[in-house]
Residue, then its C-alpha position, 0 to 999 in steps of 0.5 A: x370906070x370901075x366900081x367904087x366902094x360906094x358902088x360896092x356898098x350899093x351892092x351889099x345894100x341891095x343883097x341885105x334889103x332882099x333878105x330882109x325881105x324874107x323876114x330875116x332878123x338881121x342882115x349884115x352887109x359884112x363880115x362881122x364878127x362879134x364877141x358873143x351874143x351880148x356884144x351882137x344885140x349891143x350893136x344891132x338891137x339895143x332893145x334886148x339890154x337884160x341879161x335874159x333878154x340876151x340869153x333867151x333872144x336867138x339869133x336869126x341873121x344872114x351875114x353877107x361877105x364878097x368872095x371873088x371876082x370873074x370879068x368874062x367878055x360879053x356877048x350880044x344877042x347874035x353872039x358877037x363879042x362887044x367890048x365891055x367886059x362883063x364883072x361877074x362878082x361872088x359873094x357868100x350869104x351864110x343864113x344861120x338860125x340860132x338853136x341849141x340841142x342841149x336843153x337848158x332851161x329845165x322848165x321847158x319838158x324834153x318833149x316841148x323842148x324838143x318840138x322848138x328844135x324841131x320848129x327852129x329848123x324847119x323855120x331854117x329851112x323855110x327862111x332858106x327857100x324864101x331867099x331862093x323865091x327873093x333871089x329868082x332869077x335876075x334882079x336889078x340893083x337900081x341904085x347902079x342903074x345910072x352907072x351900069x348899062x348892067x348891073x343884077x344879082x342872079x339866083x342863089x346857089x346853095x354851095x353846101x349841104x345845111x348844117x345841124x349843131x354847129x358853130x356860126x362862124x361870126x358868133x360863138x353860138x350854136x345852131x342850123x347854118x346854109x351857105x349860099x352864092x349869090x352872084x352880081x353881075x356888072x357891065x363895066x363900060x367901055 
């Protein structure tokens, strides 16, 4: 047997609700790219439907994308092999936070300005470390639990440092970025 994409949905659903429990805006179980920040709240939060609502709305999201893929034999508790591979797949969480460094709305004084950077950031950081506490250690994916004798997400691993003022690579905005690693593991059966 080997994973379906039903399996693969399974998956990212269970990565996508674990963020989510962080208090993350969106979380998106792929790839998606949007055009800019109207066509991202057309298709995932229609209440921001005003040009100022969209404008003054940040993005706060996670989006989640596979990467690879390592089957490794697996091992009892004596160290013996048994013959159901174990699939070790990777996939990329990039947790971006939406703020930008020039100040735009001259109504906001330069210090106050400088004060929601600062906050925005630091909330970044917190919502990084929040993942890293939801992701500790090993996590069933109980949707696989009848098919899988296996089937985890492990700890998080951060593969770069954050990043300040830069482009979010699934809308054109600016903002604080962290990659992270989470890996699924999966014994296949025999």
């Amino acid at each position: 047997m080997s994973l379906s994409s039903q399996n693969l949905l399974d998956i990212s659903e269970a990565q996508c609700t674990a963020i989510e429990a962080t208090g993350v805006d969106w979380a998106i179980p792929s790839p998606r790219h949007f055009s800019g920040k109207a066509d991202f709240f057309a298709a995932l939060d229609s209440d921001q439907d005003t040009k100022t609502e969209i404008e003054t709305t940040l993005i706060d999201a996670a989006w989640v994308r596979y990467l690879n893929f390592e089957d490794v034999a697996g091992e009892d508790e004596d160290a013996q092999a048994i013959e159901a591979p174990v699939r070790y797949i990777n996939y990329e969480i990039e947790r971006f936070s939406e703020a930008t460094q020039e100040r735009l709305d001259q109504t906001v004084t330069p210090d106050d300005f400088n004060k929601r950077v600062s906050k925005i950031y630091h909330e970044h950081v917190a919502s990084v470390m929040a993942l890293l506490d939801e992701f500790q250690g090993t996590t069933p994916i109980p949707a696989l639990a009848s098919d899988f004798s296996l089937a985890e997400m492990v700890s998080l691993v951060q593969i770069e440092p954050t990043e300040d003022n830069v482009q979010c690579t699934y809308v054109p905005v600016i903002g604080f970025k962290t990659k992270l690693i989470c890996q699924v593991r999966i014994q296949l059966p025999c």
